[in-house]
N, C-alpha and C positions, 0 to 999 in steps of 0.2 A: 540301577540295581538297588534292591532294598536296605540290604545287609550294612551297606555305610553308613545310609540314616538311621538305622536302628543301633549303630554304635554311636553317633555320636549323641543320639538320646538316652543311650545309657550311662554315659562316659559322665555327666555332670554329678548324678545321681553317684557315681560311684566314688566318684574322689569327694564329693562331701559326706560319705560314712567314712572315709579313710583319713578326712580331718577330724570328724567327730572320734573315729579310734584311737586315733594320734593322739588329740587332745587330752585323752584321757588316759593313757598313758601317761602322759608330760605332768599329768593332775596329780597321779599315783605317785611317782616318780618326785615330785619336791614333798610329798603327804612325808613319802621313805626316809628323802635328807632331815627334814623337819622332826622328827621323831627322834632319829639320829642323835642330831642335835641336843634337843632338850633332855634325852638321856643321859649326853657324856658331860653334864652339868652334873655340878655337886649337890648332892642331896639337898642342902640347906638353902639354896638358891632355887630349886625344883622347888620346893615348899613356899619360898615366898611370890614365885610366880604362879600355884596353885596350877603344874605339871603333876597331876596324877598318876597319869600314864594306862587310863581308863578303858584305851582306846585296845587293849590287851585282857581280856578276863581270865582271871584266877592270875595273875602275874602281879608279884609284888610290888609294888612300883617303889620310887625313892624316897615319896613323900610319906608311907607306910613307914621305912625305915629309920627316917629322922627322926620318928614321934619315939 
C-alpha cells in the first residue's frame, strides 16, 4: 500500500520544522528572561554595562534615566 511510505517520507520532514519551531521558541523564550533581567538591574549598573533597552522604541530605558 502507498499510504505508509508516503508517511514515512513525510514524517522526517515534519518533525524537523517542528525542531526548527521549537528552537525558536526556546530562542524567544531566554531573548524574554534576558531582558528581564537586565531590566530589574539598577539604573546605574544598566548604564555601565551600556543596557539601553533599545530593543523597545519610544520606551524610556534606564540608561535615559540615570543621565
Amino acid at each position: 500500500m502507498l499510504l505508509p511510505e508516503r508517511e514515512e517520507v513525510a514524517m522526517p520532514g515534519f518533525v524537523a520544522n517542528m525542531r526548527v519551531y521549537f528552537g525558536r521558541i526556546r530562542t524567544m523564550r531566554k531573548e524574554i528572561r534576558t531582558r528581564r533581567l537586565l531590566d530589574s538591574l539598577p539604573p546605574h549598573i544598566q548604564a555601565d554595562i551600556g543596557w539601553s533597552g533599545s530593543g523597545f522604541p519610544g520606551r524610556r530605558s534606564a540608561v535615559d534615566e540615570y543621565r
